[in-house]
Every structure is written in C-alpha cells, then in structure tokens.
NUFI-918672 format. One line per 2 residues: number of its first residue (from 1); their letters; for each residue x, y, z of C-alpha. Coordinates in Angstrom, 1 decimal. Layout:
BEGIN
NUM> A> X Y Z  ...;
This chain:
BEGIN
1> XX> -29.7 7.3 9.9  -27.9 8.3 12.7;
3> XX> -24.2 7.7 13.5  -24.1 4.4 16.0;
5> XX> -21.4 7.1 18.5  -21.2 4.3 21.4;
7> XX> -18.2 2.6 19.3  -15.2 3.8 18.5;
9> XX> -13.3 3.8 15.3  -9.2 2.5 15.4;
11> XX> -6.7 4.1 13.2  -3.6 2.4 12.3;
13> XX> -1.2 4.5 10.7  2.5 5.2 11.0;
15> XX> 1.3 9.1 9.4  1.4 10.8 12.7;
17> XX> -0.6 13.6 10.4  -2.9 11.3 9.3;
19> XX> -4.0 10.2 12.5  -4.2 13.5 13.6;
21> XX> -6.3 14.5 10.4  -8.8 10.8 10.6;
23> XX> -9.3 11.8 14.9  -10.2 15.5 13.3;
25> XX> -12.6 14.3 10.9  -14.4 11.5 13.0;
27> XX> -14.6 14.1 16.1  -16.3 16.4 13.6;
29> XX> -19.6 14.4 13.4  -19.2 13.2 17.6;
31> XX> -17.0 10.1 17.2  -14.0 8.4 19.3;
33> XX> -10.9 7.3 17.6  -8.2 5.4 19.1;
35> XX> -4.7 5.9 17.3  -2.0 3.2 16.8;
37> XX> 1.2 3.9 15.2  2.2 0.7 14.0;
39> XX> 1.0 -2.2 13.2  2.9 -4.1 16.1;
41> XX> 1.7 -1.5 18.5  -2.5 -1.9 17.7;
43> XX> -1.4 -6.1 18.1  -0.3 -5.5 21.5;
45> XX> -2.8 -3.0 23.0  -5.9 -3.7 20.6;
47> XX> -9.1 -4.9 22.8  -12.4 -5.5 21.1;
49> XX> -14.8 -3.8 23.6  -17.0 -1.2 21.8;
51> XX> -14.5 -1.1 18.4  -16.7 -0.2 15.3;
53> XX> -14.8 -0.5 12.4  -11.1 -0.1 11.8;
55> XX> -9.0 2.4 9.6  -5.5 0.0 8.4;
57> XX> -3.2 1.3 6.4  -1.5 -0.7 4.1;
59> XX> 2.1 0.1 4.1  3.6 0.2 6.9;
61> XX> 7.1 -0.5 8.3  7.8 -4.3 9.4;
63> XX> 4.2 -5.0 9.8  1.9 -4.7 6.9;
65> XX> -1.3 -3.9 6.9  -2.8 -7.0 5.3;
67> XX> -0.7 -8.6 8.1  -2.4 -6.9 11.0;
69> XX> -5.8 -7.8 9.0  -5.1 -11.5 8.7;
71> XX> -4.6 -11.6 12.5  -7.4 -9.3 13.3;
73> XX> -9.9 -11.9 11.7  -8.3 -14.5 13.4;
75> XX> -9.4 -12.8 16.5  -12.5 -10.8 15.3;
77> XX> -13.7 -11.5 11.7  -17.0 -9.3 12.7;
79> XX> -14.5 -5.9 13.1  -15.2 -4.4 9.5;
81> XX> -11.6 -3.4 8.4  -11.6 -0.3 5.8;
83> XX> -7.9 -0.1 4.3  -6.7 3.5 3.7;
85> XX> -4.4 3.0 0.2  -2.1 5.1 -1.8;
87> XX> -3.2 4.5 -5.7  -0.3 1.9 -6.0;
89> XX> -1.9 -0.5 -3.5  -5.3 -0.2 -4.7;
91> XX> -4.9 -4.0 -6.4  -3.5 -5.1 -2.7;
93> XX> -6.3 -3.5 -1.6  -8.9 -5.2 -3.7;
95> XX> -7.5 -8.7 -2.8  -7.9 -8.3 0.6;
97> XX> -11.0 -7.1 0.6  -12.0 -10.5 -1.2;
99> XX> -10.4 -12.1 2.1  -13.1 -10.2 4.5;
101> XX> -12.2 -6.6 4.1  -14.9 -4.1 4.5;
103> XX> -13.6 -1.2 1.8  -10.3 0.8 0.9;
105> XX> -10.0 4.6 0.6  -7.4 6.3 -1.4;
107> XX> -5.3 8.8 -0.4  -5.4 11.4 -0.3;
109> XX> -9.2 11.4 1.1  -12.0 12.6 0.1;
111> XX> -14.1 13.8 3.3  -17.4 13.2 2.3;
113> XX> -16.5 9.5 1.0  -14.3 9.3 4.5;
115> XX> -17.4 9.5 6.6  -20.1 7.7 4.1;
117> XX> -17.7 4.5 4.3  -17.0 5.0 8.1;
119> XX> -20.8 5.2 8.7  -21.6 1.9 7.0;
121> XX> -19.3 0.3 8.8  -20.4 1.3 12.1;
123> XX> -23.8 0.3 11.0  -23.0 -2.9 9.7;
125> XX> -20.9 -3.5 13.0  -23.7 -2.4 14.9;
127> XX> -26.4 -4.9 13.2  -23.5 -7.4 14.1;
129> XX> -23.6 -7.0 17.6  -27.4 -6.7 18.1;
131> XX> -28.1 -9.5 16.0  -30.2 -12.1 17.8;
133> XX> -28.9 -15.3 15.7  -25.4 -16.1 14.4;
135> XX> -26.7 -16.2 10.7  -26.5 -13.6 8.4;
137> XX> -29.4 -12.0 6.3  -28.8 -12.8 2.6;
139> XX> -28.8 -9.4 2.2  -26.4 -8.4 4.2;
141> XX> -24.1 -7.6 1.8  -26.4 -5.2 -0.1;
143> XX> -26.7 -2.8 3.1  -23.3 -2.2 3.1;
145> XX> -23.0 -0.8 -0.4  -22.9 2.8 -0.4;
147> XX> -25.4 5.2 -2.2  -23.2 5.1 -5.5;
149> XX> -22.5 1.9 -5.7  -26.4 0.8 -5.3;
151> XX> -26.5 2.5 -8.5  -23.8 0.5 -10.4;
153> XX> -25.3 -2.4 -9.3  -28.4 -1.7 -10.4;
155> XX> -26.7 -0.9 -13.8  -24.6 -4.0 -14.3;
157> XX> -28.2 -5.8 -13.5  -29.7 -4.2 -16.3;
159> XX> -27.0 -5.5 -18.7  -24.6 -1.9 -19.1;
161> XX> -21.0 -2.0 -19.8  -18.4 -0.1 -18.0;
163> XX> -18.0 2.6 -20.3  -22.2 2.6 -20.2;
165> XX> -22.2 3.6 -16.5  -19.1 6.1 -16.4;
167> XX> -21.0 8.4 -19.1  -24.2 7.6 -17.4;
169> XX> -22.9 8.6 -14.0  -20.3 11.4 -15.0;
171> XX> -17.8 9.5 -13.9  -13.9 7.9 -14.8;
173> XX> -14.4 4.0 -16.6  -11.9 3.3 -13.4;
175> XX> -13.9 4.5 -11.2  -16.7 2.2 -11.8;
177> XX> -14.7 -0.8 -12.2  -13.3 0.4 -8.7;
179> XX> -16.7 0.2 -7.5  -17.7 -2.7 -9.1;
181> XX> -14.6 -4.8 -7.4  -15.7 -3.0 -3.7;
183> XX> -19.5 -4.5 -4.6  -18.5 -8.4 -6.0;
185> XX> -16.3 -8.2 -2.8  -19.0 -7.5 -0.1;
187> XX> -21.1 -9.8 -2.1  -18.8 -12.5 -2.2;
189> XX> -19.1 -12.9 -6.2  -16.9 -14.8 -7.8;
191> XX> -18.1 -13.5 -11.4  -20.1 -11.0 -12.7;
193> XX> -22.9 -13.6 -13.6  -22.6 -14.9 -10.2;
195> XX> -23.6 -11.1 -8.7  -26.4 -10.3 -11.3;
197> XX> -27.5 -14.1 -10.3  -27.6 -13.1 -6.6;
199> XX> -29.6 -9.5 -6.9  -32.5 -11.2 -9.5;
201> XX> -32.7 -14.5 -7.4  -33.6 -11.7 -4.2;
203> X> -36.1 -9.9 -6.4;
C-alpha cells in the first residue's frame, strides 16, 4: 500500500541527532518531517493542517512527553502519537498508549520497524480524515496492528502461551508480551479474555 506523502510526520525530540537521523529516514521513502526540540517549542508552533502522525519522545527536559501527549489529545485526539522510548520507559510507554497512544519505538531503532509503524500511522490517520461518518469501524483497531503482531493475535486466539509464540516465532518471551501490550492497547482490552472475546465475536 502506498505511503499517504501528502502529510507530514512531527518529531519531537530534544536529540538534535535524532531528529536529524528520523528527517533522514522519513525523506528516504519521500516524506516531510517537521522538527521540534522541545516539548514547549512543538506547544507553541504545532498546527494540525496535513500532520500524519507524530514521533514524542518521552523524556525530555521540563516538558515530558506524556505531557505534550495529554495536551495534544485535548486538541486533536485523531493525531496518532508513536512514543520513541529508551528501554527504561517502555512501562511509561505502555500506559500511555492505554490513554490513546498509537505505539512506542525503542531506542535505538530499528529502520525497518521505524517505517512499518510510521506507515500505519499515516494510514490510520489518513482513513481518519477521509472518513465520511464520525463513527469508527469495529475494526479499526485491527488495521492498525502491524504484520507481526496479526500473528500474535492470531496465537493468543488459538489458546498459546507466551513462551508458545516466542519459540514459535523465533523470538524473546519479552518481545511478545511487548507486542501483546501494543495489541490490547489499540484494541482497547482490558483483559486478555476481553481481546480473544473481541476477534471471535468479529468472526
């Protein structure tokens, strides 16, 4: 599916080299960043006009990042915020992603996983703003998984345990729980029964 370039992408970071490196990477596959240093600076110049998704990092000096978010969805709930995270503040993270986030990426990043979460964003925003009614498909929430985490889903419907779906999948038994907090977010799940009951009552 192809990238949605008409929006740009904000990144707020006080990392002057990892604004550089985001702008870099987004320009790479044809799209427009706009940098903010701080959070205090993106509050006071910020305009929603053709934003796609923003990139927030968390810690930042005398205004946080989950502090810039809570105001952003004051103002616009439908911007899709993807938190970029050092490993520490993957649990802050995780909790505000419960309160409307879109994702979080570790640092450092992985460019692959960079552009796959970037790109749903865009194309969730996208289906936001050419959406005809102010109601939301029930499945909303299942085009914005990624590719990987479609498959944990499908996993923890068919009854697997964590440690199941990391040998399964090659991967760490933190990594899938990871994923599985990213998915219960977007769906809004308060439990896992309450996310298996959500995919099966859709089938």
């Amino acid at each position: 599916m192809a990238l949605p370039t008409n929006q740009s992408v904000c990144i707020v970071d006080d990392d002057v080299q990892v604004r550089r490196f985001l702008v870099e990477v987004l320009a790479s596959i044809g799209l427009a960043a706009e940098e903010y240093p701080s959070g205090e600076d993106f509050m006071r110049r910020w305009r929603a006009g053709n934003t796609g998704c923003v990139l927030l990092d968390i810690r930042m000096p005398r205004v946080t990042g989950p502090e810039v978010h809570d105001w952003l969805r004051q103002r616009n709930p439908e911007v899709p915020v993807i938190f970029l995270s050092g490993y520490a503040d993957v649990p802050t993270a995780v909790r505000a992603m419960r309160l409307g986030a879109f994702d979080f990426l570790e640092k450092p990043f992985n460019v692959q996983q960079l552009l796959e979460r970037v790109n749903a964003a865009l194309q969730l925003a996208d289906e936001r703003r050419n959406a005809t009614t102010g109601l939301a498909s029930e499945d909303d929430w299942r085009q914005a998984l990624t590719p990987r985490e479609l498959e944990i889903l499908g996993a923890i419907v068919d009854g697997k345990r964590n440690k199941v779906i990391a040998a399964d999948l090659g991967i760490s038994e933190r990594t899938v729980e990871t994923h599985r907090a990213h998915i219960m977010a977007k769906a809004g799940a308060g439990s896992v029964i309450e996310l298996v009951g959500m995919v099966i009552g859709r089938k």
